[in-house]
Each structure stands twice: as C-alpha cells, then as structure tokens.
C-alpha positions in Angstrom: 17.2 -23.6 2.1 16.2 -20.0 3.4 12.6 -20.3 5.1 9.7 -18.6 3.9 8.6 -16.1 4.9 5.2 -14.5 5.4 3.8 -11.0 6.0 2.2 -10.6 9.7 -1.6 -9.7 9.0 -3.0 -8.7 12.9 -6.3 -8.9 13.7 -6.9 -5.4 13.7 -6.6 -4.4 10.3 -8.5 -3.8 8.2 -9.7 -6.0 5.0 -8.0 -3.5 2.5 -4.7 -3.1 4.3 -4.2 -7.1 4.6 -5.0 -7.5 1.3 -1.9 -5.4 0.4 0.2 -6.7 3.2 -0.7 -10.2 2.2 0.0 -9.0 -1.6 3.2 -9.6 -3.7 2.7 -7.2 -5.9 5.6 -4.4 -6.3 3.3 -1.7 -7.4 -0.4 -0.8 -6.2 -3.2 1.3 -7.6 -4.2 4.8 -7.1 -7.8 3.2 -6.3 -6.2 0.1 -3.3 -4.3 2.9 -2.3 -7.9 5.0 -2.0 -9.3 2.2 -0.2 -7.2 1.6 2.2 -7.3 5.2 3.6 -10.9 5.3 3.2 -11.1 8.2 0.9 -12.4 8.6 -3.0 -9.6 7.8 -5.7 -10.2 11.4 -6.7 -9.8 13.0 -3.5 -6.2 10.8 -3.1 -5.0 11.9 -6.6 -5.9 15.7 -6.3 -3.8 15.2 -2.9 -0.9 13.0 -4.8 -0.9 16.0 -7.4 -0.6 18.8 -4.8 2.6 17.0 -3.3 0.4 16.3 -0.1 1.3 12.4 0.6 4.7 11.7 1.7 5.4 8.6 -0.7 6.6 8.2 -4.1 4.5 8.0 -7.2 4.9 6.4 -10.6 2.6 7.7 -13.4 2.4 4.8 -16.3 0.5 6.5 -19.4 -2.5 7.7 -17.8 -2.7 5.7 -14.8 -0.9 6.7 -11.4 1.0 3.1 -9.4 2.5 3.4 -5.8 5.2 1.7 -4.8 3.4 -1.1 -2.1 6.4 -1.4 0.7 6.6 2.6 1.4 2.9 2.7 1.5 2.5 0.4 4.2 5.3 2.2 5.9 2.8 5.6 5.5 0.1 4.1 7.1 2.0 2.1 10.1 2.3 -1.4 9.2 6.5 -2.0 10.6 6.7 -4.9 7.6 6.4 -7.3 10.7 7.0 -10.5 9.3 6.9 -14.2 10.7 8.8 -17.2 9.6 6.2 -20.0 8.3 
C-alpha cells in the first residue's frame, strides 16, 4: 500500500497559503487566490486580464478558477511534501 502523503505546511506561512497547501481541491478561486497575495479580487482580475500573472486561468461562465498546484509554484511553496 503506497503511503500517504501530506503537504508540508511550515510555520511561516501564512493562514491563506496553508489553507491552499493543505487543500485538495484542483481548482481555486479568483478571490483565495486574492487573499493569499494580499491584494483586492479586483486588483488580481484586472491584472489576470492584462496577461500580468504568469499562471494559467480557467474562466467557468462568469467566474475566473486557477489551477491550485502552479499557483503555489508562483508564490514559492516547492510542493514539499512529507510521508505521514
């Protein structure tokens, strides 16, 4: 049986960005994505818009997902994992 295993959440981050480290989900939100650099949702989609943010976009009807993994990889976190 292949061990679990489990996103490394340091000390130093901060609540937003564990949340989506310690998350499962594929896809995150315009607004997570906001929070976790600290800036309005509107200010991140007029910068998503202009082509300014080096990571892939998905718009779903009116709302904007971002694919989780290369967003982490945009703001630093190495997907560091530990066996539990």
């Amino acid at each position: 049986m292949t061990p679990k295993v489990t996103p490394e959440v340091t000390p130093n981050m901060t609540p937003e960005i564990a949340a989506l480290v310690k998350s499962e989900k594929p896809l995150i939100s315009s607004a997570e994505a906001a929070r976790a650099l600290h800036v309005t949702p509107y200010i991140f989609n007029i910068q998503l818009k202009q082509g300014m943010l080096p990571f892939p976009a998905l718009k779903v009807g009116s709302r904007v997902k971002i694919p989780r993994i290369p967003f982490l990889r945009y703001i630093g976190y190495d997907g560091g994992t530990t066996n539990a």
